[in-house]
C-alpha positions as semicolon CSV with decimal commas, in nm:
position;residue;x (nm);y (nm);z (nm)
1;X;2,004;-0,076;-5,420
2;X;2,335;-0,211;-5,491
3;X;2,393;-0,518;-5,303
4;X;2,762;-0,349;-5,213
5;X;2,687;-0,029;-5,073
6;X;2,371;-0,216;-4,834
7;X;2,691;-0,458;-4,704
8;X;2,894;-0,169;-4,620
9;X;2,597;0,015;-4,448
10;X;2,548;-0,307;-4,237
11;X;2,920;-0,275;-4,139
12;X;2,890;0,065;-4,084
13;X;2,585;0,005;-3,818
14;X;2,762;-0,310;-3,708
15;X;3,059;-0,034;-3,615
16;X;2,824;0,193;-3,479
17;X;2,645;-0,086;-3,267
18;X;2,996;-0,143;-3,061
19;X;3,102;0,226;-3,016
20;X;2,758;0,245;-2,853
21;X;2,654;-0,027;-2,710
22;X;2,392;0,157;-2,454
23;X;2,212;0,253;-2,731
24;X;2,123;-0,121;-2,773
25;X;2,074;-0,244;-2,430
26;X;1,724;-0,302;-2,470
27;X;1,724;-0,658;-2,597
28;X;1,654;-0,530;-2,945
29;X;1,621;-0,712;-3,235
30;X;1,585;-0,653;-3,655
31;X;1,380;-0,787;-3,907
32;X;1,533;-0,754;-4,280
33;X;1,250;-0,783;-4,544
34;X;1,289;-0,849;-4,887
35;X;0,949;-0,852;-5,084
36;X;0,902;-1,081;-5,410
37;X;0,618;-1,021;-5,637
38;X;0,605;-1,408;-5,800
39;X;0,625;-1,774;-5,677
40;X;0,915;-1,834;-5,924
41;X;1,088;-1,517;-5,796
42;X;1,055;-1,685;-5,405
43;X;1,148;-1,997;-5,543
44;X;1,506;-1,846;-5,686
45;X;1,583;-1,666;-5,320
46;X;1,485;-1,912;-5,153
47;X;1,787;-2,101;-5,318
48;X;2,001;-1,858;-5,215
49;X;1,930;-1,795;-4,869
50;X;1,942;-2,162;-4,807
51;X;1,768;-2,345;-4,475
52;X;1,463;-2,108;-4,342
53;X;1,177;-2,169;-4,176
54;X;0,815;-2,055;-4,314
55;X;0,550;-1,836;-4,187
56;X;0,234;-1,736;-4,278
57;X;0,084;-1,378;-4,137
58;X;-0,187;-1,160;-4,215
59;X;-0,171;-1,138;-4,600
60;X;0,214;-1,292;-4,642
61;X;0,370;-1,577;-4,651
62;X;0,747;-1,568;-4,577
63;X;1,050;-1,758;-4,517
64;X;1,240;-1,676;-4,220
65;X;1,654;-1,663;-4,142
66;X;1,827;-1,655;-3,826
67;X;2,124;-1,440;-3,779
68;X;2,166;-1,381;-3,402
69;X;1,871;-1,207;-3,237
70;X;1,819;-1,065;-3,666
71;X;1,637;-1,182;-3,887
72;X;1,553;-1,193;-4,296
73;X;1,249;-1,252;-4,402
74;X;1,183;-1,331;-4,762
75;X;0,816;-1,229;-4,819
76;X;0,534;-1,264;-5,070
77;X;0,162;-1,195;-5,087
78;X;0,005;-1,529;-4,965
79;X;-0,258;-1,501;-5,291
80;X;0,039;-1,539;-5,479
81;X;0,162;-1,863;-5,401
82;X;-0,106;-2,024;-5,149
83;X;-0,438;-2,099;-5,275
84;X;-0,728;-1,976;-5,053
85;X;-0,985;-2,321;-5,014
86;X;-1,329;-2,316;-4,781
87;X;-1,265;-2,558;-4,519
88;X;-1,623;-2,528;-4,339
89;X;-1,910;-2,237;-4,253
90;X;-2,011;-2,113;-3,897
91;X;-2,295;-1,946;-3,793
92;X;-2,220;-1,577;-3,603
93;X;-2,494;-1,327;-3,496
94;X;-2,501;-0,973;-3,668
95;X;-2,713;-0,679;-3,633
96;X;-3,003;-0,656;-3,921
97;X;-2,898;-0,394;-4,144
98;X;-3,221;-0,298;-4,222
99;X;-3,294;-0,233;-3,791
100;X;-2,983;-0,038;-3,795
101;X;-3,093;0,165;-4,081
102;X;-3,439;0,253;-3,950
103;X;-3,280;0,325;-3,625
104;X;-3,257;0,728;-3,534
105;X;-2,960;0,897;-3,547
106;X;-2,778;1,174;-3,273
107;X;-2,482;1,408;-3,301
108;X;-2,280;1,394;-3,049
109;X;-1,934;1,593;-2,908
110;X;-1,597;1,380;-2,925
111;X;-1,285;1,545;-2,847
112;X;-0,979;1,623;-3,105
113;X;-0,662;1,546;-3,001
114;X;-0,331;1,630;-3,161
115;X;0,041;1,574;-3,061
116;X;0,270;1,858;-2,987
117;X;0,631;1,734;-3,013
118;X;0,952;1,943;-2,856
119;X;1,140;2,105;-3,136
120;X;1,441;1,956;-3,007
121;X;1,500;1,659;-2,783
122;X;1,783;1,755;-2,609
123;X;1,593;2,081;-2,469
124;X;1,327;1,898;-2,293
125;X;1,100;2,129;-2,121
126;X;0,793;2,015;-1,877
């Protein structure tokens, strides 16, 4: 997407936000992501967006910019720039697969659910 036309969407929520502001009264917040596929691609950004702090979650590692209550997150897979090392073993209990194979099996009745949504919002009917 053209760096231009995402600015003047941001201004256009931005606008938006004040002509509204109970839409927003909830203490929200907004995380911007941009995803990298390299180290040396991180590396660049990271240049740009200047001072950041890092994080490290689930499979990503990311660099983190404060704008108000927003931020940007620069992200990357962590297997692409950290290296995974063994740091130790521990001992946990598990159930022998071979019991739970040779244990019988039942069939049993769960229930189905599904969600019925109004067709429109404004109509709300009980």
């Amino acid at each position: 997407m053209d760096a231009n036309v995402y600015a003047d969407g941001l201004r256009q929520l931005a606008d938006f936000v004040e002509e509204h502001p109970s839409l927003f009264e909830t203490g929200l917040s907004e995380t911007f992501n941009i995803f990298v596929n390299s180290r040396e691609e991180l590396a660049k950004k990271a240049r740009e967006m200047g001072t950041a702090e890092k994080y490290e979650a689930g499979s990503f590692y990311y660099l983190r910019r404060h704008f108000g209550p927003h931020h940007l997150d620069l992200c990357v897979e962590r297997e692409k720039i950290c290296k995974r090392v063994q740091t130790g073993v521990r001992t946990i209990e598990k159930p022998d697969p071979k019991a739970v194979a040779a244990l019988p099996t039942i069939k049993v009745e769960e229930p189905i659910f599904e969600w019925e949504c109004p067709d429109s919002i404004l109509r709300l009917e009980d």
